[in-house]
C-alpha positions, 0 to 999 in steps of 0.5 A, spaced: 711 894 574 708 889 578 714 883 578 719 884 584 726 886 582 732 881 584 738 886 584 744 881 583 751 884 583 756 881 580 762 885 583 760 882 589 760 875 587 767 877 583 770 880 590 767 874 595 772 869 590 777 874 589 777 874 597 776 867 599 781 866 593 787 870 598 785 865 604 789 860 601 795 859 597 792 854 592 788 855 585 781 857 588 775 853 583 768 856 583 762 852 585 756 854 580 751 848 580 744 849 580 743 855 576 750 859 579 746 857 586 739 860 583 742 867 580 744 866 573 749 861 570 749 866 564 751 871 567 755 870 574 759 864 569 763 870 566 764 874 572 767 869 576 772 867 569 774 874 569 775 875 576 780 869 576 776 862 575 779 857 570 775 851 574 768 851 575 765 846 578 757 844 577 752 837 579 750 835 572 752 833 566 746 838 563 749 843 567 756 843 564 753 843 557 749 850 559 755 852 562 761 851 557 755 854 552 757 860 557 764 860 557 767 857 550 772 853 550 778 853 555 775 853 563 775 847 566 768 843 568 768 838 573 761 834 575 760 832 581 755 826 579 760 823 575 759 820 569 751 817 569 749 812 564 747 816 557 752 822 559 758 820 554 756 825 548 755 831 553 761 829 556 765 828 550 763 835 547 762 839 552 769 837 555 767 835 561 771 832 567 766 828 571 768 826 578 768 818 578 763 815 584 763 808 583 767 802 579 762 802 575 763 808 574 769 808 572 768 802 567 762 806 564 767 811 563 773 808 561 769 804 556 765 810 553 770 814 552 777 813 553 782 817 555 778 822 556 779 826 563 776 824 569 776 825 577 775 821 583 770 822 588 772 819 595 767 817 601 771 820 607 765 820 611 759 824 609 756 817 606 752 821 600 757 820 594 764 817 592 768 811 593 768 807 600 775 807 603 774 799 602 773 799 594 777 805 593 782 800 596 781 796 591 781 800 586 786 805 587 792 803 583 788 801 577 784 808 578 790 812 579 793 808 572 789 812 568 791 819 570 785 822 574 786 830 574 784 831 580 782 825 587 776 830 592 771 829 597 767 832 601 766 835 608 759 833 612 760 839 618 765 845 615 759 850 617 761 848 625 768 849 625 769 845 632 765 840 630 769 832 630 767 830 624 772 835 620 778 833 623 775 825 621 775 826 615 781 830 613 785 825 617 781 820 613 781 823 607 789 824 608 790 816 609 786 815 602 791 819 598 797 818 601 802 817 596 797 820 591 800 826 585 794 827 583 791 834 586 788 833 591 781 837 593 777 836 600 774 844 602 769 847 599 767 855 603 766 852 610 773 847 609 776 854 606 775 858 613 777 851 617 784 854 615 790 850 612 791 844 613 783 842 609 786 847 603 790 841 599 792 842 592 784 846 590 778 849 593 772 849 590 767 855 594 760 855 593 756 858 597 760 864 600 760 867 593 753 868 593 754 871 600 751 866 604 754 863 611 759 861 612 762 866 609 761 871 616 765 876 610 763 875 604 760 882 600 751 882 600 750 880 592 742 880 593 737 885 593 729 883 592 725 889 592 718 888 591 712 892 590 705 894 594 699 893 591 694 895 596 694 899 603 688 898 607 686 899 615 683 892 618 679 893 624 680 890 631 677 883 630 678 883 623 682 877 620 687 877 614 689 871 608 687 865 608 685 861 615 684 867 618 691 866 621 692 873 623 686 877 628 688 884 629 688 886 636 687 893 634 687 897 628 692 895 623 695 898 617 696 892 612 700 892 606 699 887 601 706 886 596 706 881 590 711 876 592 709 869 595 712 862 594 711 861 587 717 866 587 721 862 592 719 865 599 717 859 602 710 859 606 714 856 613 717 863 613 711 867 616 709 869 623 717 869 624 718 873 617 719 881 616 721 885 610 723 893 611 722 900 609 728 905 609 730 901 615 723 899 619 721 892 620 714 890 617 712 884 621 710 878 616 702 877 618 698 871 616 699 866 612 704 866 605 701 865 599 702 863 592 703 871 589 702 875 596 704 876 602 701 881 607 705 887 612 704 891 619 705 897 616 702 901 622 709 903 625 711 907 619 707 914 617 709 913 609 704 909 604 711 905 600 712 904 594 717 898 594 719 894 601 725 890 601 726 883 604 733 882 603 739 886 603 742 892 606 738 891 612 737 883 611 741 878 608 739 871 604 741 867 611 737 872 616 731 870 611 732 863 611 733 863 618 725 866 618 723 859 615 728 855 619 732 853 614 738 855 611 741 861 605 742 855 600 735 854 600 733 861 599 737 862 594 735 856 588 729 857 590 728 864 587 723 864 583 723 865 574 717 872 575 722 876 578 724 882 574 732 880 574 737 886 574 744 884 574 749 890 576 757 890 575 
């Protein structure tokens, strides 16, 4: 087989929530957006509901759909986009609760669907979505009148524990909703490390289930094991891929695998990227391309069959840091060609 083999454990996934969820003494909800952050709604969506989770959280309405069809009936979907035009018959049927950005979006939606639950987003800082402290002013006792199941926001700088702007919007989330009896919700995973004073009535994790930072703890969920196609010797003076980006200074043993930036491992990794072989480091050479990727497999005396770009060697942040970006990128990145093994 050609395609490489995405390994995802669910245990793992469980045990993160399970874990993150002991940190604190509010209801622990489960973040789950963008295809469960790359991995498979379908799956990881079950998993997170035995594990614990009765609230999950998701960017759009289409998601919250997908995600009910999932889980059935009973578990509690929140939207962050809130309630966009022409969502109400998705939100009705799929019995979503969006989370309300903006008077207009409050007017949109108590118009189309009265009575039905909603929550409010609040801008405490990060500028990116939720109601202004000014307009939430104005609106609050009129917001607040129709019952919202939950008032949130988010924080912009949770992954740097000392960072000033923490403090500033927790005070400043605080001051907004003073006096308000609706469950409150400020910490995703970075807000759950921050400690108790972010936690509130309910945090909503993400990142950290699937392994990533700033989890330092969380339980390795990913594996990404992928095939050798060719093994050649390359001469001192002969190049490599496209652009003649690699120059072997001496002879070379190059190993060619079937994975590249059509399977979400981004083209600005290499140079910096290695994969592994029962624990030796084999140095990314020349460009990555769409469906290839080359090795230096000259420190190891094997021809593999299989290396390994993240897992028990290197985690999705260890490769992300290769491209210079972070683990959520790698991970919803992860491509459709991969053959996709789920274990419990």
């Amino acid at each position: 087989m050609t395609a490489a083999t995405l390994t995802i454990d669910l245990s793992a996934i469980a045990a993160n929530w399970r874990a993150l969820d002991k940190l604190t003494e509010c209801e622990t909800a489960a973040t789950i957006k963008a295809d469960a952050y790359g991995l498979g709604v379908e799956k990881v969506g079950p998993a997170l509901a035995e594990a614990g989770a009765r609230l999950f959280f998701v960017a759009l309405a289409e998601e919250g759909v997908r995600l009910r069809r999932v889980l059935g009936p009973g578990p509690g979907i929140c939207v962050f986009s809130g309630h966009m035009p022409g969502d109400a018959d998705m939100i009705r049927q799929a019995d979503l609760a969006p989370m309300i950005n903006s008077v207009d979006q409050l007017l949109t939606h108590v118009e189309a669907l009265p009575g039905h639950p909603f929550g409010i987003q609040l801008d405490s800082g990060m500028n990116r979505l939720g109601m202004e402290p000014a307009e939430w002013s104005a609106l609050r006792d009129i917001a607040l009148a129709q019952q919202p199941v939950m008032v949130m926001s988010h924080l912009a700088c949770a992954d740097e524990p000392d960072h000033a702007m923490n403090r500033l919007q927790l005070d400043t989330f605080e001051e907004m909703t003073r006096g308000v009896e609706a469950p409150r919700s400020l910490a995703a995973t970075g807000g759950i490390l921050l400690g108790e004073k972010y936690h509130f009535d309910l945090t909503r994790p993400g990142v950290g289930l699937y392994g990533g930072l700033p989890f330092i703890d969380a339980t390795p969920v990913v594996t990404l094991d992928v095939p050798v196609i060719q093994v050649r010797d390359v001469a001192a003076g002969e190049s490599v891929g496209y652009a003649n980006a690699f120059v072997a200074r001496k002879l070379t043993r190059v190993a060619t695998v079937a994975a590249g930036y059509a399977d979400g491992l981004i083209r600005a990794m290499g140079g910096e990227a290695t994969f592994t072989y029962e624990g030796h480091r084999l140095p990314v050479i020349g460009r990555v391309s769409m469906d290839l990727i080359t090795l230096d497999v000259s420190g190891i005396a094997q021809t593999p069959e299989h290396v390994q770009l993240m897992g028990q060697h290197q985690s999705v942040d260890t490769v992300a840091e290769f491209a210079g970006t972070i683990g959520y990128e790698i991970l919803t990145s992860l491509g459709a060609r991969y053959d996709r093994v789920y274990v419990t």
